[in-house]
Predicted model as a PDB file, atoms N, CA, C, CB and O in Angstrom, pLDDT in the B-factor column:
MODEL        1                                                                  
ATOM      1  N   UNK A   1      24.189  24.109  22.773  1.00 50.00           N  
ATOM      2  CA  UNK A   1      23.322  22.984  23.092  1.00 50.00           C  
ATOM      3  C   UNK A   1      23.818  21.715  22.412  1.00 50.00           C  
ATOM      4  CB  UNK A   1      21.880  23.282  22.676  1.00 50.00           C  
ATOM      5  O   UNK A   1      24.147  21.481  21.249  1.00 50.00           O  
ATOM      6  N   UNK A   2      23.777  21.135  23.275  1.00 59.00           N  
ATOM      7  CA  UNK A   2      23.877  19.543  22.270  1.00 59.00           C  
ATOM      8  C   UNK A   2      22.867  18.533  22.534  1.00 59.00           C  
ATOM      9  CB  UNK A   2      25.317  18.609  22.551  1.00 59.00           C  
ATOM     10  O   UNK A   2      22.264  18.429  23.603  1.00 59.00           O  
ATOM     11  N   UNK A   3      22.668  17.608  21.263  1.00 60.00           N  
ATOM     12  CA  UNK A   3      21.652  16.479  21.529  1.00 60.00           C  
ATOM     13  C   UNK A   3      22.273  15.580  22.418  1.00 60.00           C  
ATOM     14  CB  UNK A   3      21.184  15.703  20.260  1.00 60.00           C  
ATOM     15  O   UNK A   3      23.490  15.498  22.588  1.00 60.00           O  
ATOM     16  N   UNK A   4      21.343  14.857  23.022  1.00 71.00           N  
ATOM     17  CA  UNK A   4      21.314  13.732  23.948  1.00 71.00           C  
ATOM     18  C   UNK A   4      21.322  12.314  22.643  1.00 71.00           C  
ATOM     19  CB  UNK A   4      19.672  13.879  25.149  1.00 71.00           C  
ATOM     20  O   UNK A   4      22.303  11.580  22.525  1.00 71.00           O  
ATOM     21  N   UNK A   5      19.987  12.152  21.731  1.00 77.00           N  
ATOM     22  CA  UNK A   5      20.253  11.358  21.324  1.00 77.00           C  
ATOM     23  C   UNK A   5      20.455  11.575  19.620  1.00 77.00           C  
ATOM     24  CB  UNK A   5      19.456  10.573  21.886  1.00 77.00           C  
ATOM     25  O   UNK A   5      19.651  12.018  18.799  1.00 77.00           O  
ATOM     26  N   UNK A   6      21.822  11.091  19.442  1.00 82.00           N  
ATOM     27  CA  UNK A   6      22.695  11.225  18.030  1.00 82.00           C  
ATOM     28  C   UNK A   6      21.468  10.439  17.083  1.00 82.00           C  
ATOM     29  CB  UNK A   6      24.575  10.236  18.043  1.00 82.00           C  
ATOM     30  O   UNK A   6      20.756   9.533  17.515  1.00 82.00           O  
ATOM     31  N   UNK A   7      21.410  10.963  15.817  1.00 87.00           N  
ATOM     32  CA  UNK A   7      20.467  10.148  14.786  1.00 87.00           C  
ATOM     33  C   UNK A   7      18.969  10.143  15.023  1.00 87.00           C  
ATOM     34  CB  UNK A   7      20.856   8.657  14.781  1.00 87.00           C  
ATOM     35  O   UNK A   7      18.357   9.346  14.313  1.00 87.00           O  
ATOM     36  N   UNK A   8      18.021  11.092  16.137  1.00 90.00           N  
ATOM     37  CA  UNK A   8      16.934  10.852  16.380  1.00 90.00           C  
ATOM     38  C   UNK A   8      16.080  11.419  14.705  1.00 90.00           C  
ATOM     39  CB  UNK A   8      16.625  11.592  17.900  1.00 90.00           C  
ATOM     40  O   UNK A   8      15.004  10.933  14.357  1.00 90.00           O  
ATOM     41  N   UNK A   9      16.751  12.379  13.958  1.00 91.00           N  
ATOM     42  CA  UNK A   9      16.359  12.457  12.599  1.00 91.00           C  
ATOM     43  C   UNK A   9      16.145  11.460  12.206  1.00 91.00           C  
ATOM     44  CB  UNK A   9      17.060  12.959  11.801  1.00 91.00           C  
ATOM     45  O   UNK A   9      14.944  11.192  12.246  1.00 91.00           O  
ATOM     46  N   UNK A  10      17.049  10.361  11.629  1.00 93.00           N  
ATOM     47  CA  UNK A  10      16.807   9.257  10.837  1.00 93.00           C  
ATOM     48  C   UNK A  10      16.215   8.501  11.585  1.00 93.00           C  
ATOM     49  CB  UNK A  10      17.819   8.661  10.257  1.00 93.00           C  
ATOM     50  O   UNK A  10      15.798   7.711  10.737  1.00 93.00           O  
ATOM     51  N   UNK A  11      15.840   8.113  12.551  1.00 93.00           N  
ATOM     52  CA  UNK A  11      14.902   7.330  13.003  1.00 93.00           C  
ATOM     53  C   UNK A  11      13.822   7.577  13.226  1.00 93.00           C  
ATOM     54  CB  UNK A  11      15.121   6.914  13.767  1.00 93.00           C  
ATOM     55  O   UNK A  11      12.983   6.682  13.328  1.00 93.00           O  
ATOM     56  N   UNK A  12      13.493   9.012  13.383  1.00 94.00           N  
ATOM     57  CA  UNK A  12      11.721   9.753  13.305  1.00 94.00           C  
ATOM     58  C   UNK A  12      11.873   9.249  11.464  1.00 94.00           C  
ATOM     59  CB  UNK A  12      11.450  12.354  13.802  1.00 94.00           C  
ATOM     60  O   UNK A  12      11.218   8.247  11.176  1.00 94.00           O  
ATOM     61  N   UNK A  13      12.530   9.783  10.525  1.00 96.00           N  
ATOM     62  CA  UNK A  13      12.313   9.576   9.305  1.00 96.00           C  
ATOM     63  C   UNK A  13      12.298   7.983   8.771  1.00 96.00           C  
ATOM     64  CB  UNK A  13      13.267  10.376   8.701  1.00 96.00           C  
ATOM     65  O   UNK A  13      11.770   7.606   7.724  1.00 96.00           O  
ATOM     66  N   UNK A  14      12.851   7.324   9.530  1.00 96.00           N  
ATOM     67  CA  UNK A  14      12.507   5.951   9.147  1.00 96.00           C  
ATOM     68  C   UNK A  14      11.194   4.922   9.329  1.00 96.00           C  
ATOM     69  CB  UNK A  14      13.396   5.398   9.675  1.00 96.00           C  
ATOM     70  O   UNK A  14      10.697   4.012   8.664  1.00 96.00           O  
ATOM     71  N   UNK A  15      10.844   5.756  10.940  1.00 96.00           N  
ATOM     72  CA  UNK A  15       9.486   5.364  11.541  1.00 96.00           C  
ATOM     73  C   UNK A  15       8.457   5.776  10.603  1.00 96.00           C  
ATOM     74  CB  UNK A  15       9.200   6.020  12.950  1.00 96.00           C  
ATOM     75  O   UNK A  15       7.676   4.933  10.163  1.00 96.00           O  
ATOM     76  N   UNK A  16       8.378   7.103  10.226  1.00 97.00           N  
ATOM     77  CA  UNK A  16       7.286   7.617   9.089  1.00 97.00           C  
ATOM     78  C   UNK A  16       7.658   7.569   7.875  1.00 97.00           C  
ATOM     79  CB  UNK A  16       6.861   8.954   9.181  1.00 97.00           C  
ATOM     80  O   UNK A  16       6.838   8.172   7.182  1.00 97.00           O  
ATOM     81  N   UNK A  17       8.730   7.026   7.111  1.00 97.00           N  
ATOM     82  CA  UNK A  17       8.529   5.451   5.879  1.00 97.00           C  
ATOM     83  C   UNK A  17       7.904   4.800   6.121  1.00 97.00           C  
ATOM     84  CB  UNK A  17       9.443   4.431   5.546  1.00 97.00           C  
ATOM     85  O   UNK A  17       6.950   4.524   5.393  1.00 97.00           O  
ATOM     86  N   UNK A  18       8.185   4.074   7.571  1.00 97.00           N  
ATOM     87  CA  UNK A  18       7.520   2.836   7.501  1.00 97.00           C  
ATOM     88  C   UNK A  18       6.052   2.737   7.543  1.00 97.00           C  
ATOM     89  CB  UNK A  18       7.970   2.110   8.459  1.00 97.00           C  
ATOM     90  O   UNK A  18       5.415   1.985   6.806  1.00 97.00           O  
ATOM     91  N   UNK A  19       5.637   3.358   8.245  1.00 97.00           N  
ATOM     92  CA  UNK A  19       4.328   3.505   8.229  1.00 97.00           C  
ATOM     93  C   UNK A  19       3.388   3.791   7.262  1.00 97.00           C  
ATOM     94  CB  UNK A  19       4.172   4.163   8.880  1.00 97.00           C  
ATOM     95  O   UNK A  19       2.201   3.481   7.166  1.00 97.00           O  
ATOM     96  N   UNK A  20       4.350   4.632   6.352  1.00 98.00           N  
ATOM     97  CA  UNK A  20       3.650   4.900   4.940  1.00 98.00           C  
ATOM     98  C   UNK A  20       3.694   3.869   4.410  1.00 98.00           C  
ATOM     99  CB  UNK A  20       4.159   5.862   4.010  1.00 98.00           C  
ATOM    100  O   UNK A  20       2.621   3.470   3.958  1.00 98.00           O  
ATOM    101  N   UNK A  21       5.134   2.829   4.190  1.00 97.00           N  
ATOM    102  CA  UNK A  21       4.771   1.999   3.233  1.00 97.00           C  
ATOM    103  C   UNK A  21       4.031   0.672   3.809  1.00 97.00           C  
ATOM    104  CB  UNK A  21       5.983   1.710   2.456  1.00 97.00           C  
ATOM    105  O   UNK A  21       3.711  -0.273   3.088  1.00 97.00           O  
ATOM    106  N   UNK A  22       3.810   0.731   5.170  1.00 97.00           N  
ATOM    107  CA  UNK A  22       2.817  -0.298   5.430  1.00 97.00           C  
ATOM    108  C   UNK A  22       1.366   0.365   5.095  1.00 97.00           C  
ATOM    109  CB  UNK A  22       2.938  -0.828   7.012  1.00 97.00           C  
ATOM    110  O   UNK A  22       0.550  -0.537   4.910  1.00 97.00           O  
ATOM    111  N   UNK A  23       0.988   1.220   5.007  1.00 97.00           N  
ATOM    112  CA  UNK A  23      -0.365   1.781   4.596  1.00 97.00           C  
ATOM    113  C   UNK A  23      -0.478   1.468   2.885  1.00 97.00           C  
ATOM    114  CB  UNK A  23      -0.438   3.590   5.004  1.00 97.00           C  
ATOM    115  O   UNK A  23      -1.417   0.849   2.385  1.00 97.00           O  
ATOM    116  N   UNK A  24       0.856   2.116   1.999  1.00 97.00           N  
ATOM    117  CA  UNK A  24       0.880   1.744   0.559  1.00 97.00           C  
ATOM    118  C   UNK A  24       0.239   0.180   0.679  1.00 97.00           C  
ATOM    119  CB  UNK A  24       2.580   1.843  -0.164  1.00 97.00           C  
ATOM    120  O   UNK A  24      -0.960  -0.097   0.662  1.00 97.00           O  
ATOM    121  N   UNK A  25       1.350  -0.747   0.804  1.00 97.00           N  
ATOM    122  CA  UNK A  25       0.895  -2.143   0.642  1.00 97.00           C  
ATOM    123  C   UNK A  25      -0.513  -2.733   1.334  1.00 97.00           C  
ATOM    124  CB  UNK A  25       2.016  -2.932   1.166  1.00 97.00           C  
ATOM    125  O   UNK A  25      -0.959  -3.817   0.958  1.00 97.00           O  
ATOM    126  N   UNK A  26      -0.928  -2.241   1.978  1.00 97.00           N  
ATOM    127  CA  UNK A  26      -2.031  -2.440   2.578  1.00 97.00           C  
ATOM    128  C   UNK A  26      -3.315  -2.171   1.514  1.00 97.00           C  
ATOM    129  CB  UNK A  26      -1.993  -1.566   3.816  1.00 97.00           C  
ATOM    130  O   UNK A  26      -4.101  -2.986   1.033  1.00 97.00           O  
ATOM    131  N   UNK A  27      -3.222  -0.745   1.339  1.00 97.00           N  
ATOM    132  CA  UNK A  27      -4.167  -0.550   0.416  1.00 97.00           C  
ATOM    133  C   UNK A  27      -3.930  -1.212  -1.146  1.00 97.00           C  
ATOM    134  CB  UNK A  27      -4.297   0.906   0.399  1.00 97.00           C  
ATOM    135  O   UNK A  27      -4.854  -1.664  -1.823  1.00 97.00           O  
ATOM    136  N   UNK A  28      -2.780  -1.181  -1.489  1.00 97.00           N  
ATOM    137  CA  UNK A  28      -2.771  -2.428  -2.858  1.00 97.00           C  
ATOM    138  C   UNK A  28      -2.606  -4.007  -2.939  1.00 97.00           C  
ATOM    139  CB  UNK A  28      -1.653  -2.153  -3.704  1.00 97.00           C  
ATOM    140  O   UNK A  28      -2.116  -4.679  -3.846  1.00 97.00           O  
ATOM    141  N   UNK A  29      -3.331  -4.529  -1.347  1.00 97.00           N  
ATOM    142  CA  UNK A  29      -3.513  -6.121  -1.507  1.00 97.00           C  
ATOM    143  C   UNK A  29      -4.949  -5.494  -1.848  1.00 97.00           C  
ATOM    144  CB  UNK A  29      -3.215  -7.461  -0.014  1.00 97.00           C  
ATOM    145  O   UNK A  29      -5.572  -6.049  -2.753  1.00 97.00           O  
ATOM    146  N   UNK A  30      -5.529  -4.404  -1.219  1.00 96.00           N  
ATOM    147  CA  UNK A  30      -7.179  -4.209  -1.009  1.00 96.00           C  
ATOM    148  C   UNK A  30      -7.393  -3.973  -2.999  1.00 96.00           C  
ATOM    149  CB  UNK A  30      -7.746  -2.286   0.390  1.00 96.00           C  
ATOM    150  O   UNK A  30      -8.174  -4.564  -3.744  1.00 96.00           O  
ATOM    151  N   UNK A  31      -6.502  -3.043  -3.289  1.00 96.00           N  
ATOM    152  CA  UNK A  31      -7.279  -2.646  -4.629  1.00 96.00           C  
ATOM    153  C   UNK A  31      -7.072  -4.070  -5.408  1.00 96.00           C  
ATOM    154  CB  UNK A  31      -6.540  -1.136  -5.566  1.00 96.00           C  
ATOM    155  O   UNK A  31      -7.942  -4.386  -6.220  1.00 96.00           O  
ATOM    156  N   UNK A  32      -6.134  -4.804  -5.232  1.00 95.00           N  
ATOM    157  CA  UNK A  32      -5.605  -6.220  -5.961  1.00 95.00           C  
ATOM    158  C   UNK A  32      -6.570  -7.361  -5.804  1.00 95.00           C  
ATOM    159  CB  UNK A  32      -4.167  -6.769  -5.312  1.00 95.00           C  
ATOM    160  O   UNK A  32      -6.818  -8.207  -6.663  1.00 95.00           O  
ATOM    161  N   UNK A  33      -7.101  -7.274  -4.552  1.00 94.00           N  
ATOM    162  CA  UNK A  33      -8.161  -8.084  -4.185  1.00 94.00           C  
ATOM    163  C   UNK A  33      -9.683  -7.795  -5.224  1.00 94.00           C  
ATOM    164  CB  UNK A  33      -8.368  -7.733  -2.520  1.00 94.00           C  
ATOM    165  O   UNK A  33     -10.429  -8.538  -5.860  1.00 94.00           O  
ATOM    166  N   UNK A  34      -9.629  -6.531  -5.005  1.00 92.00           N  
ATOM    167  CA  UNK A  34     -10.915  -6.391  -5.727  1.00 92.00           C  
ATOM    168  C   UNK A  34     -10.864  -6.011  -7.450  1.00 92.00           C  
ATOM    169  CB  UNK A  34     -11.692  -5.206  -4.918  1.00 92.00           C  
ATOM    170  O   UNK A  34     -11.814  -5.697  -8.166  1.00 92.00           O  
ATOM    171  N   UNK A  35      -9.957  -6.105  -7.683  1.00 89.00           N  
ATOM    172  CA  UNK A  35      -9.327  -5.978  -9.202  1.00 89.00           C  
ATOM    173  C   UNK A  35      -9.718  -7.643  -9.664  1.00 89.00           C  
ATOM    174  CB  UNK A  35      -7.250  -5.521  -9.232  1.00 89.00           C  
ATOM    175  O   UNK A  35     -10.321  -7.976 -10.684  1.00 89.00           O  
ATOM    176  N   UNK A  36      -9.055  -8.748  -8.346  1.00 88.00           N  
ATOM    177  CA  UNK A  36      -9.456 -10.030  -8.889  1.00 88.00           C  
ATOM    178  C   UNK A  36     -10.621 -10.275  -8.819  1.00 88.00           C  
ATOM    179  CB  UNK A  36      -8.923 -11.010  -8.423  1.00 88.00           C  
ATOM    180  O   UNK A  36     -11.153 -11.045  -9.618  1.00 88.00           O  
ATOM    181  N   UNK A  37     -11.349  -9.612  -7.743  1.00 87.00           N  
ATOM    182  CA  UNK A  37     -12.940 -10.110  -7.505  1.00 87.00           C  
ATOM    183  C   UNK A  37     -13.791  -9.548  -8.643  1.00 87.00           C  
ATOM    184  CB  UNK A  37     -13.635  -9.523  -5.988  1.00 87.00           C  
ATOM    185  O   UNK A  37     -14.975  -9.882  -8.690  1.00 87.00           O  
ATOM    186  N   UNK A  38     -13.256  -8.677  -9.615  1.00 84.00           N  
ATOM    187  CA  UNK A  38     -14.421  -7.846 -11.009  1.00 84.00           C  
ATOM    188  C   UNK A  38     -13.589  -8.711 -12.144  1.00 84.00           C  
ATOM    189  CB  UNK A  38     -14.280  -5.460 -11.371  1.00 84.00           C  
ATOM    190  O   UNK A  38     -14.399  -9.223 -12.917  1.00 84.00           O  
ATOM    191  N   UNK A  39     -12.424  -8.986 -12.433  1.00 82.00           N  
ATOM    192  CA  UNK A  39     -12.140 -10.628 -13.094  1.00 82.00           C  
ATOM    193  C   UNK A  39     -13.100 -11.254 -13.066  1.00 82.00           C  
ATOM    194  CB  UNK A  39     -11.192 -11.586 -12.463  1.00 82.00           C  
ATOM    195  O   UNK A  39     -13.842 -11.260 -14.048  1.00 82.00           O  
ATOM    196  N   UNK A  40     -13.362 -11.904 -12.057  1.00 79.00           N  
ATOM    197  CA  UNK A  40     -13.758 -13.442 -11.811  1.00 79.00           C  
ATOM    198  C   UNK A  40     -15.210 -13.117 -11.847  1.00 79.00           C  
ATOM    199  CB  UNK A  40     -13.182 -14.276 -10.275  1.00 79.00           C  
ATOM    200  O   UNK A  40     -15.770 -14.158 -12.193  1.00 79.00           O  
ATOM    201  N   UNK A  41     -16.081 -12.192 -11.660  1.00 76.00           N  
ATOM    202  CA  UNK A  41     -17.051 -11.495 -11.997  1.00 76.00           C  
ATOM    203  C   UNK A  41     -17.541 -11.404 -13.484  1.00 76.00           C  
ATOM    204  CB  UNK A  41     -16.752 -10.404 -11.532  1.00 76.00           C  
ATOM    205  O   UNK A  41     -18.586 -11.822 -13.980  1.00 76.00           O  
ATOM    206  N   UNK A  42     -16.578 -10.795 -14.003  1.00 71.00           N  
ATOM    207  CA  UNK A  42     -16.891 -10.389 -15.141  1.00 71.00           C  
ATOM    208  C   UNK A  42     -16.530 -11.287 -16.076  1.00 71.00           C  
ATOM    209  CB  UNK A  42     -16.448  -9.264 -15.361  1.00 71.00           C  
ATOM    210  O   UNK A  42     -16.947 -11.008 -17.200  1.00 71.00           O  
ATOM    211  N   UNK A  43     -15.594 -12.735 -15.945  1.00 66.00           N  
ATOM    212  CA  UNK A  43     -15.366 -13.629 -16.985  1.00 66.00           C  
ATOM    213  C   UNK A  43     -16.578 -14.722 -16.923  1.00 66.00           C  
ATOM    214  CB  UNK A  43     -13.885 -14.272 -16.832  1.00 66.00           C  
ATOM    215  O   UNK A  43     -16.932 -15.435 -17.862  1.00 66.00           O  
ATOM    216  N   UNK A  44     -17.243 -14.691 -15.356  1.00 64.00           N  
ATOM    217  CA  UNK A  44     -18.845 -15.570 -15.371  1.00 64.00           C  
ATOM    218  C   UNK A  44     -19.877 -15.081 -15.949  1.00 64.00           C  
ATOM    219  CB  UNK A  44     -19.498 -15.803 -14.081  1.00 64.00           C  
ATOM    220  O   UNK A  44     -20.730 -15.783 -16.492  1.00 64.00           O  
ATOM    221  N   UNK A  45     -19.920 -13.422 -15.875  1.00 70.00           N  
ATOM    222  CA  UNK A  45     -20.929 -13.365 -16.887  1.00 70.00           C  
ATOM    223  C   UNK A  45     -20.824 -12.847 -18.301  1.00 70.00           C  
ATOM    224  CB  UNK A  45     -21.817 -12.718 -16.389  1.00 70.00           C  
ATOM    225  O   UNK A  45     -21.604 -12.186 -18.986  1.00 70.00           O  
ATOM    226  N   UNK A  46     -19.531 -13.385 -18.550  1.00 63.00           N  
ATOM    227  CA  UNK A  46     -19.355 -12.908 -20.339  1.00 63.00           C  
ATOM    228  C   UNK A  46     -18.999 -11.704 -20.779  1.00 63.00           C  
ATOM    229  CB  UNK A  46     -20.580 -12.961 -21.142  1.00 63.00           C  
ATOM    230  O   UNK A  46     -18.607 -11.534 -21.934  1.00 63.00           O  
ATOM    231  N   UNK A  47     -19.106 -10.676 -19.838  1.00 59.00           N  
ATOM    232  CA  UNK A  47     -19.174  -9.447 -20.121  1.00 59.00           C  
ATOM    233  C   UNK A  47     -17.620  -8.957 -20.339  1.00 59.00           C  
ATOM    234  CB  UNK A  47     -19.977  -8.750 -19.031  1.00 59.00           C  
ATOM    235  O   UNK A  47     -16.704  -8.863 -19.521  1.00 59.00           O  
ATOM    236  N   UNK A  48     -17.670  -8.639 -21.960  1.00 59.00           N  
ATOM    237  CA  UNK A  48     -16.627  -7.692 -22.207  1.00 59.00           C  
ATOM    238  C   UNK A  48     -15.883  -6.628 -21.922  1.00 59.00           C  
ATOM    239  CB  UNK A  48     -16.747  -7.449 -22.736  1.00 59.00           C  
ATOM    240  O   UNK A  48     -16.486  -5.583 -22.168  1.00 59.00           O  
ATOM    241  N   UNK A  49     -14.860  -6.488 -21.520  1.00 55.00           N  
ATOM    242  CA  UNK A  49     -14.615  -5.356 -20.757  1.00 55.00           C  
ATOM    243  C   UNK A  49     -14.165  -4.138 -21.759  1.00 55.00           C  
ATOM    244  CB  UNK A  49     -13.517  -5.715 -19.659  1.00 55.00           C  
ATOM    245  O   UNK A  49     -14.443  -2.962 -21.528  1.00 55.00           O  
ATOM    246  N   UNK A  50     -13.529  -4.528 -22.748  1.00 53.00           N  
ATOM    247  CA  UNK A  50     -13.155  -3.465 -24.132  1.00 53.00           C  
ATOM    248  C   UNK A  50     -12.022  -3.097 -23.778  1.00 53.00           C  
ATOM    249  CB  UNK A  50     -14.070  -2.070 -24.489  1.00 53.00           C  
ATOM    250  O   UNK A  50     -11.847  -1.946 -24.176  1.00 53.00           O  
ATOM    251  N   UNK A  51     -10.880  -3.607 -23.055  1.00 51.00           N  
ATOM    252  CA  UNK A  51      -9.251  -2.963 -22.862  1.00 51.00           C  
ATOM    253  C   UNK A  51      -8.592  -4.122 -24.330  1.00 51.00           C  
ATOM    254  CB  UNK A  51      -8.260  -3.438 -20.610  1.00 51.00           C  
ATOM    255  O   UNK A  51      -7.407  -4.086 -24.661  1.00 51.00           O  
TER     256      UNK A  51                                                      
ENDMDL                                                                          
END                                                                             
């Protein structure tokens, strides 16, 4: 048997990188976002955080 198309490995494996690392970055603008939103929270009302 032979393949028709040469390299369809690395390109199924490149497609599902990518997708992962568009999901990674996706979810760490979200956690980054709300990391700044308990900042800006927590320096208005004084509250110590203890790190």
């Amino acid at each position: 048997m032979q393949k028709k198309n040469k390299g369809f490995a690395f390109r199924l494996v490149g497609l599902i990188l990518g997708i992962v690392g568009i999901s990674v970055s996706a979810v760490a603008v979200v956690f980054s976002a709300i990391g700044l939103y308990q900042a800006r929270r927590c320096k208005k009302c004084k509250i110590e955080t203890g790190v």
